[in-house]
C-alpha positions in Angstrom: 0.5 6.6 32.3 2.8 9.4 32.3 6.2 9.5 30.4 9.7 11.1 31.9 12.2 12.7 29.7 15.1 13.2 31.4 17.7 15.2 29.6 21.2 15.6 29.6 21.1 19.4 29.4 18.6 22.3 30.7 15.7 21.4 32.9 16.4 19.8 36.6 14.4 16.9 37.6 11.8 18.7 39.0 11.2 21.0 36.5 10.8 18.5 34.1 8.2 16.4 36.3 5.9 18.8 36.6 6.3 19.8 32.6 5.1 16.2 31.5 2.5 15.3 33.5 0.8 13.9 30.9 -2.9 13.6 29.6 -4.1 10.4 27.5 -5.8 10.4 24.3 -8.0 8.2 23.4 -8.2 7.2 19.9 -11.2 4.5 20.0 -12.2 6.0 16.8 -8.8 4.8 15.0 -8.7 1.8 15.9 -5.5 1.8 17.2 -3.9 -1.6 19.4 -4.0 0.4 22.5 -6.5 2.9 23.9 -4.4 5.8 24.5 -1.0 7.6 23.4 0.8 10.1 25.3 1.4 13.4 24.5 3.1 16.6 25.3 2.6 20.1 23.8 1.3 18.4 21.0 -1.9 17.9 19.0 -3.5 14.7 17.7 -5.3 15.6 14.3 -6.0 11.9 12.4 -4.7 8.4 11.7 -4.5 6.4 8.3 -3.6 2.8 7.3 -3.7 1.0 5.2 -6.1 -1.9 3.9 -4.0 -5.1 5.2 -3.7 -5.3 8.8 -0.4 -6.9 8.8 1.5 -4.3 7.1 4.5 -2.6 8.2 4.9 1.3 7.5 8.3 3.2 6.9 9.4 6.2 5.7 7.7 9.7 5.5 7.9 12.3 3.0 5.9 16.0 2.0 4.7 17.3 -1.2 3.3 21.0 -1.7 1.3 21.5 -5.0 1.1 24.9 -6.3 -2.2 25.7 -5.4 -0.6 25.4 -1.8 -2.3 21.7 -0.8 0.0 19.8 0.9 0.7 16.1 0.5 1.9 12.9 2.8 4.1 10.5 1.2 4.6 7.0 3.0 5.0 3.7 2.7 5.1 0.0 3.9 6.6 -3.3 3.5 4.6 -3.9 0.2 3.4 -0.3 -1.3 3.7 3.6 -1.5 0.3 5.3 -0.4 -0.1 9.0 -1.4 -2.8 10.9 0.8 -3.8 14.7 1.3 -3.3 15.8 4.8 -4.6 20.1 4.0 -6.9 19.6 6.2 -4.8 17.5 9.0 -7.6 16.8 10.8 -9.2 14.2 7.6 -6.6 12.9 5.9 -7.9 11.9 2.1 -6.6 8.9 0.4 -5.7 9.2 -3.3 -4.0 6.2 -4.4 -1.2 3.6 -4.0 1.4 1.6 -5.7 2.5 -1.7 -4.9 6.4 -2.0 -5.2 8.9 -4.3 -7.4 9.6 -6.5 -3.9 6.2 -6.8 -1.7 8.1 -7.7 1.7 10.8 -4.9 2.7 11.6 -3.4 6.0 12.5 0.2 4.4 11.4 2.5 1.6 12.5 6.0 1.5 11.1 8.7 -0.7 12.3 12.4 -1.9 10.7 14.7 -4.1 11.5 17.6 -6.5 9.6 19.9 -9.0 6.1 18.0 -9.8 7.7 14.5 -9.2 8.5 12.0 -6.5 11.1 9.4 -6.1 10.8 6.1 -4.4 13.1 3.0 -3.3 13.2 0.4 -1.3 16.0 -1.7 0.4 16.5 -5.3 0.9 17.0 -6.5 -2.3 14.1 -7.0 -5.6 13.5 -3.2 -5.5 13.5 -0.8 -8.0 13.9 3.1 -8.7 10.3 4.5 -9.0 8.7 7.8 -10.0 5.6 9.4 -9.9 4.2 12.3 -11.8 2.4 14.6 -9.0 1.0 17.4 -11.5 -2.5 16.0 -11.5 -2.7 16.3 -7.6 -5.2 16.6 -5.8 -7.4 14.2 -8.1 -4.7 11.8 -9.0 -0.9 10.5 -9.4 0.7 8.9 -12.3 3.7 6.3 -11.7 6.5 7.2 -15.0 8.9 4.8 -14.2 10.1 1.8 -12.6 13.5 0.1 -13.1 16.1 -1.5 -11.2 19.0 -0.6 -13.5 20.0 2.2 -11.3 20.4 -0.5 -7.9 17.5 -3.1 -6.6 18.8 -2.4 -3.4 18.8 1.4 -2.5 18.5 2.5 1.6 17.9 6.2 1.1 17.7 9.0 -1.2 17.8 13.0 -1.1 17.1 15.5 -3.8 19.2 18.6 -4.4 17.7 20.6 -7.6 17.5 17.9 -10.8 20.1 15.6 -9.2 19.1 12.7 -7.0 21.5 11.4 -4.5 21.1 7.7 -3.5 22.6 5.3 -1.3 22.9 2.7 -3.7 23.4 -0.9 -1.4 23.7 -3.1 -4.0 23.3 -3.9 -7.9 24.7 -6.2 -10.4 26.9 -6.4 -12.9 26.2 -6.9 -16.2 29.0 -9.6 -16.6 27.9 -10.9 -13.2 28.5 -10.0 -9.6 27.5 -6.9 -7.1 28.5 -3.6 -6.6 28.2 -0.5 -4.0 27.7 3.0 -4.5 28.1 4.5 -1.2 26.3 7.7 -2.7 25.3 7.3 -6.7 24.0 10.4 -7.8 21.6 10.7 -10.8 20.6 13.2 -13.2 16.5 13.3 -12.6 16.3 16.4 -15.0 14.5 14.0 -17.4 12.6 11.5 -15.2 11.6 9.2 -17.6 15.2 8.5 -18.7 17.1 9.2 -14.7 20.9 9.0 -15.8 24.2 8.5 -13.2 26.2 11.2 -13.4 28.8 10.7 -10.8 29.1 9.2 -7.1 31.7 7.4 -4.8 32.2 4.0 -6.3 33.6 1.2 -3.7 35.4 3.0 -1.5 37.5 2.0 1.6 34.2 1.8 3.7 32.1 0.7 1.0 28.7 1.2 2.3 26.2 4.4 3.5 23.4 4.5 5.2 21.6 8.0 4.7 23.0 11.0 3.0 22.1 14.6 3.8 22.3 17.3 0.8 23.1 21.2 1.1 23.7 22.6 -2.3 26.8 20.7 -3.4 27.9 19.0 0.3 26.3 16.1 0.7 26.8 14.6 4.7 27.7 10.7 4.3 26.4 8.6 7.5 27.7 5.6 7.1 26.7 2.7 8.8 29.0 -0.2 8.2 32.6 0.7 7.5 35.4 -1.1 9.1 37.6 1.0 11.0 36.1 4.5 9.4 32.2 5.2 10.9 30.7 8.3 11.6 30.0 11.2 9.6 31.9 12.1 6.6 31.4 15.3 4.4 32.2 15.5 0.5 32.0 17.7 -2.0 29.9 17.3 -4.9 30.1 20.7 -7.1 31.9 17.5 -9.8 29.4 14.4 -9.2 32.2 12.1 -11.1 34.7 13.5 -8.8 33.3 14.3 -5.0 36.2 15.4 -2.9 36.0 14.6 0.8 35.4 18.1 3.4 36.3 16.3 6.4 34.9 13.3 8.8 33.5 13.4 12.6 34.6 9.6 13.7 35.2 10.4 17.5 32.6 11.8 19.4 31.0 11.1 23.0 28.4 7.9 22.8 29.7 6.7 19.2 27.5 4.2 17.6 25.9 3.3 14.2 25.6 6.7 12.6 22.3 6.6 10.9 21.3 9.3 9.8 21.7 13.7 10.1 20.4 17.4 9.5 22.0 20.6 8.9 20.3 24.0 10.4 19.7 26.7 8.0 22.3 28.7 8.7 25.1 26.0 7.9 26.5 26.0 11.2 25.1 23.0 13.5 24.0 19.5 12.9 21.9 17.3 14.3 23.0 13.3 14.3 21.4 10.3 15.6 23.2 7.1 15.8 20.7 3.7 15.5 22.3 1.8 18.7 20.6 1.6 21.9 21.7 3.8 24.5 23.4 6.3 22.2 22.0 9.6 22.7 21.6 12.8 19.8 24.7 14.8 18.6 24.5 18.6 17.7 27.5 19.0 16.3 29.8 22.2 15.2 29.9 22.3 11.5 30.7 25.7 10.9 34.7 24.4 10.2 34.5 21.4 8.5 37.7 20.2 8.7 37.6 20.2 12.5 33.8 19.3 13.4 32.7 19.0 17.7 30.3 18.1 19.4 28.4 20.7 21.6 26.1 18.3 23.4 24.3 15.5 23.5 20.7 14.7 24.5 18.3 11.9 24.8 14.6 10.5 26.0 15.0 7.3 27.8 18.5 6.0 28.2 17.8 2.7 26.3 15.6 4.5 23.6 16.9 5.1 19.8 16.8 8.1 17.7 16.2 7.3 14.1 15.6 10.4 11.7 16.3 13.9 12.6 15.6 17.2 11.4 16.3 20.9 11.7 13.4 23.2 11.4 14.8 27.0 11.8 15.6 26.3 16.1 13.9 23.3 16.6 14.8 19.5 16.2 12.5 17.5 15.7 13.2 13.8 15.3 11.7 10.3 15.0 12.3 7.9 17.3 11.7 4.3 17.9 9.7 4.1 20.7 9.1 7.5 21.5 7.6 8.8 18.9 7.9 12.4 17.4 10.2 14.4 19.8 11.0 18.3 20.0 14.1 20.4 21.1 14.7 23.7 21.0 18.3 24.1 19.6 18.3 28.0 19.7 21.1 27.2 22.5 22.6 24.1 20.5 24.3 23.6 23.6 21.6 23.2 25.7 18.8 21.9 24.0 15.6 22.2 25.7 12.8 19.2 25.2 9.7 21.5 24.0 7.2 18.5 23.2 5.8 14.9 21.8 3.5 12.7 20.7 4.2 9.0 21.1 2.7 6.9 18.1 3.6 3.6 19.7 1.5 1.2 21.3 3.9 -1.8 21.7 5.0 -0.8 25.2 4.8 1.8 28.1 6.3 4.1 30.6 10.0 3.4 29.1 10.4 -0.4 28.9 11.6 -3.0 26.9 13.7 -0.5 24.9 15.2 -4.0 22.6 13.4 -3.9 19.8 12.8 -1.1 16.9 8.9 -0.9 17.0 7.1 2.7 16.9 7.9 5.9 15.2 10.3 5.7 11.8 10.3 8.7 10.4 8.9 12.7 10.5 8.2 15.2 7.8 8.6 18.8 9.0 8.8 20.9 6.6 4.9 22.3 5.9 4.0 25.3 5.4 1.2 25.1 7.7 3.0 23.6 10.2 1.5 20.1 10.3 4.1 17.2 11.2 3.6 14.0 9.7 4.8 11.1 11.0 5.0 7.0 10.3 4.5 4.2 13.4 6.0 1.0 12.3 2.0 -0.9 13.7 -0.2 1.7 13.3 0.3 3.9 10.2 0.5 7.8 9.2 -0.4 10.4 11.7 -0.9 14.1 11.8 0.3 16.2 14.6 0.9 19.6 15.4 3.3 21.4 18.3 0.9 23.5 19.8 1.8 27.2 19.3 4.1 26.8 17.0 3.9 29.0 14.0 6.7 28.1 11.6 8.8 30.6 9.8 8.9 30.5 5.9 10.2 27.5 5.0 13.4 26.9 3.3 14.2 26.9 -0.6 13.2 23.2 -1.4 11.3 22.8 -4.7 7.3 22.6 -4.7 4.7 22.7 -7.0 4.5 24.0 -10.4 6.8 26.7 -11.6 5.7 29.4 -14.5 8.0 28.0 -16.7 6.5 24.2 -15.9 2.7 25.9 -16.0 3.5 26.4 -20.0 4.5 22.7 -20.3 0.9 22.0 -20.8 -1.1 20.3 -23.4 -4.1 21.6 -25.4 -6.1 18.4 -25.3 -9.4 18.6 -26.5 -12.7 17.5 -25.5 -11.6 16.4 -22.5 -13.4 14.6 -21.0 -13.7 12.5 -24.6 -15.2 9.7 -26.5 -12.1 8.7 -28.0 -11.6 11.3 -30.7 -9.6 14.2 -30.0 -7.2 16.9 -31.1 -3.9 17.9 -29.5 -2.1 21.4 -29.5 1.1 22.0 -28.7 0.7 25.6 -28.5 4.1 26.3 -30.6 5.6 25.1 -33.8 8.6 22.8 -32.7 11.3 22.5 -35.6 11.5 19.0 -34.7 10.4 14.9 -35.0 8.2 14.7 -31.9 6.8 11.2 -30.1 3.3 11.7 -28.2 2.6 8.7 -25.5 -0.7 8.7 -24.1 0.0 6.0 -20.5 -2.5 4.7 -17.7 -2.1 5.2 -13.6 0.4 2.7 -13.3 2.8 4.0 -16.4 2.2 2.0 -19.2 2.3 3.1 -22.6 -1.1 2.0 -24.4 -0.8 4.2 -27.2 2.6 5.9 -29.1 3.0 8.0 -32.6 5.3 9.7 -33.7 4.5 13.2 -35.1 6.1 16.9 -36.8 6.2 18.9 -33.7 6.4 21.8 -36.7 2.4 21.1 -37.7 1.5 22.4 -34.0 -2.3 20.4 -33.6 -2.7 17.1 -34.6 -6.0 14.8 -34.5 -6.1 11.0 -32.8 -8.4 8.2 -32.4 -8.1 6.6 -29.0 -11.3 4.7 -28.9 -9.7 1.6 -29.3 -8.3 2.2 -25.6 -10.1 1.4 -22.4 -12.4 4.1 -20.2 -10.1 5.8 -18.1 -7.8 8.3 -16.5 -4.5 8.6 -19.0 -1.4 10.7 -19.4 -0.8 12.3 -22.4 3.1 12.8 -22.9 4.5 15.2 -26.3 8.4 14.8 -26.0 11.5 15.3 -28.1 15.2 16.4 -27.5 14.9 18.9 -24.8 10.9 19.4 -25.6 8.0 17.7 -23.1 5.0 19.0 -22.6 1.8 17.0 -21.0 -1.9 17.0 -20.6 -4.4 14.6 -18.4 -7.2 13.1 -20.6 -10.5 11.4 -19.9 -12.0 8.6 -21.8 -15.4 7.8 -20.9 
């Protein structure tokens, strides 16, 4: 069947007919619960789920490794799956990690240098993070802890600091608490440390949190008589000051979440109620933000996470899967393309529920899109002819100075015996950790980082793929090892 978008700005009806006349694809191969999707200007490359039949998938993020590879992040109700999407048209599976709770609605997931950062939401959850160095044959979960929130909705990365929309916690001396944004220090990620936040305030609780440099762009979901979008400034974690707020704008609902343009001056923000169509907004004066237009799919339909990539938008939505507007006019913005993931309904109806697409990643290199249906898993996409423009400065891969944080471990592979060199004389009392996949320590000494090589005996320990961590105040450095 073919699928309508009408649009409150640029194309007239007719125009738009004869754009989206639409051709279906058949995905027999994927087993997918429907025989076709429908798309627009965009390319089907694969689909991946995962091994139980019932699960429910979430949130999306994107690694890049140094070597350039590029990485889908993902999850569902009960795990985190990592998978290489290079080549989008097979993605590779290369392991997942079950989670603290096993039944959640949401996870969300940010990365930064050679680590990502996972929660979940709900309650029973934890902070987790993975060590991504070893990628593409392997990832190593370092920690896993609920004493920075159990309950966390959504998270975002800015440098070494992690900001999180911290729902709930507890008190040591009993009962809850809210951070609203809790921002911690990820600069060591075995030992993540809050450095600052809003604490309880008058609205008490975010949703999802947008970071540019020091600004971090508050959407918060439940808050009395204040909703809407609400802008701080973060240069003192301990002490954010507030920028300004956008609470009355046309087709107000549940502000859910948002996305700056690289240039600082537009937004774009979707609210999670039905009927309520996208917002660019003005943010070029903070302290007196507008909205330039508003735009939509089908008028029941819900927009959930947006993004800016240079002049497009390009958003998930429930329902209608990955979406496309050029915003080079952010007053006009022209519907360019789509792919609809979902199979739970057809031709715009029953527009009730919050099945289909959750999230997008945009931000490859190589312009692949990855996307998350709720039902049928992780897909890769591409908007056909689009070439995208270098991509902005977020953190990927290995840097030099993180290339010379690296073990000498040797043999490697090994029967148990081997010898470790640090490379350096450290003036120092040093521990060296050697953990399994799942970040357990199975084996710990503590050594005189000013001796340099030191010899162990690890045939005590079980054939396998292990992490081998040399740390002190301010020094880490880390190897993979093979015991066969």
């Amino acid at each position: 069947m073919a699928r309508i978008c009408f649009l409150k700005f640029g194309m007239d009806q007719t125009t738009i007919m004869k754009k989206t006349i639409l051709v279906s694809l058949t995905f027999l191969a994927i087993g997918l619960s429907a025989s076709a999707q429908q798309s627009w200007n965009m390319t089907f490359h694969d689909n991946f789920k995962g091994p139980i039949d019932t699960a429910r998938y979430n949130d999306v993020w994107g690694y890049v490794d140094s070597a350039g590879r590029e990485y889908g992040i993902f999850g569902s109700n009960r795990e985190t799956f990592f998978v290489e999407v290079t080549d989008p048209d097979s993605i590779r599976f290369i392991a997942s990690f079950e989670g603290r709770t096993l039944n959640t609605t949401w996870r969300d997931y940010s990365t930064w240098s050679h680590y990502a950062f996972g929660v979940s939401d709900g309650g029973g959850g934890s902070l987790q993070i993975w060590d991504l160095q070893y990628l593409p044959d392997s990832v190593v979960k370092i920690f896993d802890h609920d004493s920075l929130g159990h309950s966390t909705h959504n998270i975002q990365m800015w440098r070494s600091d992690l900001y999180m929309i911290d729902n709930k916690g507890s008190n040591p001396g009993g009962g809850s608490y809210r951070w609203p944004v809790r921002v911690v220090s990820v600069k060591d990620p075995y030992n993540p440390k809050t450095v600052g936040g809003l604490f309880d305030t008058d609205y008490n609780l975010g949703h999802d949190v947008y970071i540019w440099h020091d600004t971090a762009y508050l959407s918060v979901y439940f808050s009395g008589t204040k909703n809407g979008l609400h802008v701080y400034d973060f240069r003192s974690p301990a002490n954010p000051q507030l920028l300004g707020s956008l609470q009355n704008y046309p087709e107000a609902g549940i502000n859910h979440a948002s996305w700056g343009s690289w240039d600082r001056q537009t937004l774009v923000m979707a609210d999670e109620t039905h009927g309520s169509g996208v917002k660019m907004v003005d943010i070029s004066d903070l302290s007196n933000m507008q909205t330039l237009s508003v735009f939509r799919t089908f008028p029941g339909a819900i927009a959930h996470n947006p993004f800016i990539v240079d002049t497009l938008a390009i958003i998930s939505y429930y329902h209608d899967g990955v979406q496309v507007w050029s915003i080079k006019d952010p007053t006009n913005p022209v519907h360019v393309g789509y792919f609809d993931t979902d199979t739970t309904i057809g031709s715009g109806s029953n527009y009730g529920g919050y099945e289909g697409c959750w999230g997008v990643y945009p931000f490859f290199p190589s312009g692949t899109l990855i996307a998350t249906d709720r039902d049928n898993g992780f897909f890769t996409l591409t908007l056909d002819g689009w070439v995208p423009p270098p991509p902005p400065p977020l953190p990927v891969g290995l840097n030099p100075a993180e290339q010379k944080a690296l073990l000498n471990v040797y043999p490697n592979p090994s029967n148990g015996r081997i010898t470790v060199s640090l490379g350096e004389q450290v003036d120092m009392v040093l521990r060296m950790d050697v953990m399994s996949m799942d970040g357990k320590v199975v084996y710990s000494r503590r050594i005189e980082g000013k001796f340099g090589i030191y010899d162990f005996d690890l045939s005590g320990i079980s054939e396998s793929l292990y992490l081998i961590r040399v740390h002190g105040d301010g020094f880490e450095k880390r190897a993979r090892l093979i015991l066969k």
